[in-house]
Residue frames as a rotation matrix with the C-alpha (Angstrom) as fourth column:
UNK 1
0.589 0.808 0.000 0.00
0.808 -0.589 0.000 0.00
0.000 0.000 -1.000 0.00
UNK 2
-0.498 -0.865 0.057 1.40
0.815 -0.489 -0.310 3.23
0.297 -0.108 0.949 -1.06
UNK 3
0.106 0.745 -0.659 -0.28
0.917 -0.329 -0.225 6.43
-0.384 -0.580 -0.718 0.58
UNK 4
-0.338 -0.361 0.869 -0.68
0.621 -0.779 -0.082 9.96
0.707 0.512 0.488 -0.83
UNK 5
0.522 0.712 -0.470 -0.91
0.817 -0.258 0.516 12.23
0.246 -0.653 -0.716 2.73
UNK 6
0.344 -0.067 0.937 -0.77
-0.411 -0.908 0.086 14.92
0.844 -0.414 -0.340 4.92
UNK 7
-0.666 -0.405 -0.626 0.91
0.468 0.427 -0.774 14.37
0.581 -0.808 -0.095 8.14
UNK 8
0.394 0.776 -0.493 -1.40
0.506 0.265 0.821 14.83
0.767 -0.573 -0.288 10.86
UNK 9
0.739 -0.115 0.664 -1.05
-0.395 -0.872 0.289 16.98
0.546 -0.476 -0.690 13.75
UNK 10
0.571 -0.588 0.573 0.87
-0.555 0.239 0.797 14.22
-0.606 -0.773 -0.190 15.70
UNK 11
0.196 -0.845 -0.498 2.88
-0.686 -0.481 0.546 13.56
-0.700 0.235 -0.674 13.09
UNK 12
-0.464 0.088 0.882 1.43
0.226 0.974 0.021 10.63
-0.857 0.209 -0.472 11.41
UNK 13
-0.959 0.023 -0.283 0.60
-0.279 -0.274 0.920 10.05
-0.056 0.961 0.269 7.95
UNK 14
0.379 0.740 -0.555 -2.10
-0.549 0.663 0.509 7.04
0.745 0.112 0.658 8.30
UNK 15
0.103 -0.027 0.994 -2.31
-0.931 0.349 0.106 5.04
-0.350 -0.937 0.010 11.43
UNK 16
-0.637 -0.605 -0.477 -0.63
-0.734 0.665 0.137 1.68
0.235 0.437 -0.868 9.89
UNK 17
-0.797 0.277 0.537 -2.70
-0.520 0.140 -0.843 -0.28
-0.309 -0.951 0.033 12.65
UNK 18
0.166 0.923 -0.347 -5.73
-0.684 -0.146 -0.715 0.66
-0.710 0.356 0.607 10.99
UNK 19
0.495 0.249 -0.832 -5.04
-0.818 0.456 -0.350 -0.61
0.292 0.855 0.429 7.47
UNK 20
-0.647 -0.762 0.007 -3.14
-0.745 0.630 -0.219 -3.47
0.162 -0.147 -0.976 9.19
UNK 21
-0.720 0.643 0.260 -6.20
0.012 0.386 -0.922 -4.75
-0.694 -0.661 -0.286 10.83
UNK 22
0.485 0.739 -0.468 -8.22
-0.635 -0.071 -0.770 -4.29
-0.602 0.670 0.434 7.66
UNK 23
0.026 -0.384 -0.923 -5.72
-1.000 -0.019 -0.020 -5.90
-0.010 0.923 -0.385 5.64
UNK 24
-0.870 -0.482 -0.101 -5.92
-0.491 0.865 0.102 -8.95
0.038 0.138 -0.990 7.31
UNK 25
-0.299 0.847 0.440 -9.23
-0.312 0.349 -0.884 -9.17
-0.902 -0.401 0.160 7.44
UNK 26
0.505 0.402 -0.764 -9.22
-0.747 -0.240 -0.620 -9.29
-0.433 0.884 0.179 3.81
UNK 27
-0.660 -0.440 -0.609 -6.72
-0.584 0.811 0.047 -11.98
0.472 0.386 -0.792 3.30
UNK 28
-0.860 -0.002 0.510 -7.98
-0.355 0.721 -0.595 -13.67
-0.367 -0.693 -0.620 5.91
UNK 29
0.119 0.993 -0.002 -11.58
-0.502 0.059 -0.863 -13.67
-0.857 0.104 0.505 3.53
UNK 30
0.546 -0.421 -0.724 -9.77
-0.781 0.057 -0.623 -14.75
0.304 0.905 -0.298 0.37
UNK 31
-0.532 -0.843 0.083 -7.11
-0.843 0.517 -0.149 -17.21
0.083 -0.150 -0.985 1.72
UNK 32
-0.826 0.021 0.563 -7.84
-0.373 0.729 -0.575 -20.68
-0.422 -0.685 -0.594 1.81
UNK 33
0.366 0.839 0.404 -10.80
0.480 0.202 -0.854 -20.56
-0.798 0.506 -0.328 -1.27
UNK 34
-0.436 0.128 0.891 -11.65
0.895 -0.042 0.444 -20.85
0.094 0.991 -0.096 -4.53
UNK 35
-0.911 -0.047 -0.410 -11.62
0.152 -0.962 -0.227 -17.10
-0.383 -0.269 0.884 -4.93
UNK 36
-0.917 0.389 -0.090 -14.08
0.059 0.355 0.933 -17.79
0.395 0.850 -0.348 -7.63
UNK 37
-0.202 0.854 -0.480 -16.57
0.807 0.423 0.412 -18.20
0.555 -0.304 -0.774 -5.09
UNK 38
-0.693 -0.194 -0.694 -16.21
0.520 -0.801 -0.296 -15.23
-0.499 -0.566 0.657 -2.97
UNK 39
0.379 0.899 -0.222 -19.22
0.790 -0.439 -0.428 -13.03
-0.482 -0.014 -0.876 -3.27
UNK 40
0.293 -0.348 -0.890 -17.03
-0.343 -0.908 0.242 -9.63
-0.892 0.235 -0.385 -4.16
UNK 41
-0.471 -0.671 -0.573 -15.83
-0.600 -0.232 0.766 -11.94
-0.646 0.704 -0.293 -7.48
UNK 42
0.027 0.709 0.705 -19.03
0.223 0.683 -0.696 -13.19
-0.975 0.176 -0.139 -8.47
UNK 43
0.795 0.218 0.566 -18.62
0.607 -0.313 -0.731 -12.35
0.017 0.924 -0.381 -12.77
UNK 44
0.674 -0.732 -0.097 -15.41
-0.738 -0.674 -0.042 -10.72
-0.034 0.100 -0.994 -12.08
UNK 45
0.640 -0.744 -0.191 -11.78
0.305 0.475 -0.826 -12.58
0.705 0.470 0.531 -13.83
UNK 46
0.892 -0.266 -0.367 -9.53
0.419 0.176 0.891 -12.90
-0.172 -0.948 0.268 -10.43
UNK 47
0.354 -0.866 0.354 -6.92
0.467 -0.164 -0.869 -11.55
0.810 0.473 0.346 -12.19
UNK 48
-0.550 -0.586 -0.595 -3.81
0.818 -0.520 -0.244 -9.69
-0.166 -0.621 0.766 -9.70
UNK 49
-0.941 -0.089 0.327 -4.77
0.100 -0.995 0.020 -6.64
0.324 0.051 0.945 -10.78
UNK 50
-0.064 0.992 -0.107 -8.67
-0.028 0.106 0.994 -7.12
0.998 0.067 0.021 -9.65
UNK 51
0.436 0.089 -0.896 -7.48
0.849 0.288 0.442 -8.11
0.297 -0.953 0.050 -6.34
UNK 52
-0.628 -0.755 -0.187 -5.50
0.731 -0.491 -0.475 -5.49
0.267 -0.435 0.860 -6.13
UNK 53
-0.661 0.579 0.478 -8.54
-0.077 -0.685 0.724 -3.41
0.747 0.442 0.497 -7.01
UNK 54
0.588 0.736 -0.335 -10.84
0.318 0.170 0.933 -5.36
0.744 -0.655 -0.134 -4.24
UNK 55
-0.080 -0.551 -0.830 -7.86
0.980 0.109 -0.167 -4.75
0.182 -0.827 0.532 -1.66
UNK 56
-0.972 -0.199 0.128 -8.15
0.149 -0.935 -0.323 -0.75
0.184 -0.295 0.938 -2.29
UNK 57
-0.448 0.657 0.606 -11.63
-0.224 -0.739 0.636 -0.41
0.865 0.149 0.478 -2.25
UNK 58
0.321 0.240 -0.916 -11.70
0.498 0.780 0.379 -2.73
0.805 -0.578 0.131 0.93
UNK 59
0.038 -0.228 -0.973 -9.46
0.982 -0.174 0.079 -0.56
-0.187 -0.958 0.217 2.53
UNK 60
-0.472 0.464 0.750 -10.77
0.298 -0.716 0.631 2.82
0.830 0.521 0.199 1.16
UNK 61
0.261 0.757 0.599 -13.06
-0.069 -0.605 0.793 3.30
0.963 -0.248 -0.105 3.68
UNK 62
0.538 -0.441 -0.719 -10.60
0.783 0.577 0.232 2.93
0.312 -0.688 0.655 6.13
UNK 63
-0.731 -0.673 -0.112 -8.57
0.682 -0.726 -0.089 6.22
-0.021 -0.142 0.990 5.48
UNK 64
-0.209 0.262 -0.942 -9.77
0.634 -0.697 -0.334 9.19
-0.745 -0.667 -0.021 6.66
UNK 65
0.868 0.204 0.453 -10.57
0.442 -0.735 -0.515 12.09
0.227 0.647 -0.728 4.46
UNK 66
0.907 -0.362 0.216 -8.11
-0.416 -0.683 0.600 14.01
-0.069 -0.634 -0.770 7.11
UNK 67
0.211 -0.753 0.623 -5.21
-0.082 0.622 0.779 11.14
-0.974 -0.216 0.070 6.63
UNK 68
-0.384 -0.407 -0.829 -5.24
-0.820 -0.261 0.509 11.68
-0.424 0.875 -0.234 2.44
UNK 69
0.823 0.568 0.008 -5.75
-0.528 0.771 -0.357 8.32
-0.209 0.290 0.934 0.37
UNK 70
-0.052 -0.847 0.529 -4.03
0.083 0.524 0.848 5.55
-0.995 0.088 0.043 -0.60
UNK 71
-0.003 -0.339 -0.941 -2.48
-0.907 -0.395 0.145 6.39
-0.420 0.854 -0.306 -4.21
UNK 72
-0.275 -0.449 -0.850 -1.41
-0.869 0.495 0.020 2.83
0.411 0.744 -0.526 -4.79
UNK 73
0.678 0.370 0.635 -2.36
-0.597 0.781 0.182 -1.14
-0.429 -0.502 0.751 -4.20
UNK 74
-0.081 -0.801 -0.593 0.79
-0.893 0.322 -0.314 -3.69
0.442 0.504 -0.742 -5.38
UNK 75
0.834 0.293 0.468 0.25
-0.301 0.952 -0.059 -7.34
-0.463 -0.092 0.882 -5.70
UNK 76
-0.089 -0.984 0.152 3.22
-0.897 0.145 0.418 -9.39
-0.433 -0.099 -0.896 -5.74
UNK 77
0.755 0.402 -0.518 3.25
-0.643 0.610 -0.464 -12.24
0.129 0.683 0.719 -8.05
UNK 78
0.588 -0.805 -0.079 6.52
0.809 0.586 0.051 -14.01
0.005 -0.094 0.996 -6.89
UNK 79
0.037 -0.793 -0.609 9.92
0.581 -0.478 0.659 -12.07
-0.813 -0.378 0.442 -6.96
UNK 80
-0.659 -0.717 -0.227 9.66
0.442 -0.614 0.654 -10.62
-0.609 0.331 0.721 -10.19
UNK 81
-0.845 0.364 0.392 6.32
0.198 -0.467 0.862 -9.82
0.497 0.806 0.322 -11.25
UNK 82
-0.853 0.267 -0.449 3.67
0.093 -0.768 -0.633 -7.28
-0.514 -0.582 0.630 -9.99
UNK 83
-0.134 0.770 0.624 -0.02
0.738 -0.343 0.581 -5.95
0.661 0.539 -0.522 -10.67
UNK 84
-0.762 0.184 -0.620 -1.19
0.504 -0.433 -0.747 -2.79
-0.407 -0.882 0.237 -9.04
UNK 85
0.267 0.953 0.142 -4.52
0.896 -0.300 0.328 -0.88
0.355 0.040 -0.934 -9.02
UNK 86
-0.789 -0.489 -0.371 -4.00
0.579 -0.795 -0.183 3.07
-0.205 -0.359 0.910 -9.03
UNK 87
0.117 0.986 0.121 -7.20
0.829 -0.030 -0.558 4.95
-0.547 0.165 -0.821 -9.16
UNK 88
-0.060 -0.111 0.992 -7.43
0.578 -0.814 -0.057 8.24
0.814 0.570 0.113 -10.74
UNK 89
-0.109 -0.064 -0.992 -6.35
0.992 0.055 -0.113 10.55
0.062 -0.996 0.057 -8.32
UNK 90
-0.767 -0.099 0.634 -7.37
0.504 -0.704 0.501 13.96
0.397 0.704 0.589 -9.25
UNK 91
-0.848 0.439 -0.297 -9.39
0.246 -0.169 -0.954 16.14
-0.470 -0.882 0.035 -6.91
């Protein structure tokens, strides 16, 4: 996860914590099944870059308005190949 913020009065960008605890709730929904089945990929082609897509919009409503957004999502495919999901970030 890459973040586009503002530092916060106490000096923090995005409370890690936060999207830590979301993030594993999300593997932890995905892991261990035919993704296929999962409700969120009912007609949707698992592809990396999809997940990457379900992983930002999963944790989307996690960041504050006040904490900026997250800019980037990066799925790791092994050591040498990547998918990521960058919305349009334009105000």
């Amino acid at each position: 996860m890459e973040g586009n913020t503002n530092l916060r009065p106490d000096g923090i960008s995005y409370d890690f914590l936060t999207a830590r605890t979301r993030l594993t709730e999300l593997v932890h929904s995905i892991d261990h099944i035919l993704i296929n089945d999962h409700p969120d990929f009912k007609g949707i082609n698992p592809t990396s870059e999809n997940v990457a897509r379900w992983f930002y919009f999963g944790l989307k409503a996690d960041v504050k308005s006040s904490e900026g957004r997250i800019r980037r999502i990066v799925i790791h495919e092994g050591p040498e190949n990547l998918a990521f999901f960058e919305p349009n970030l334009e105000p």
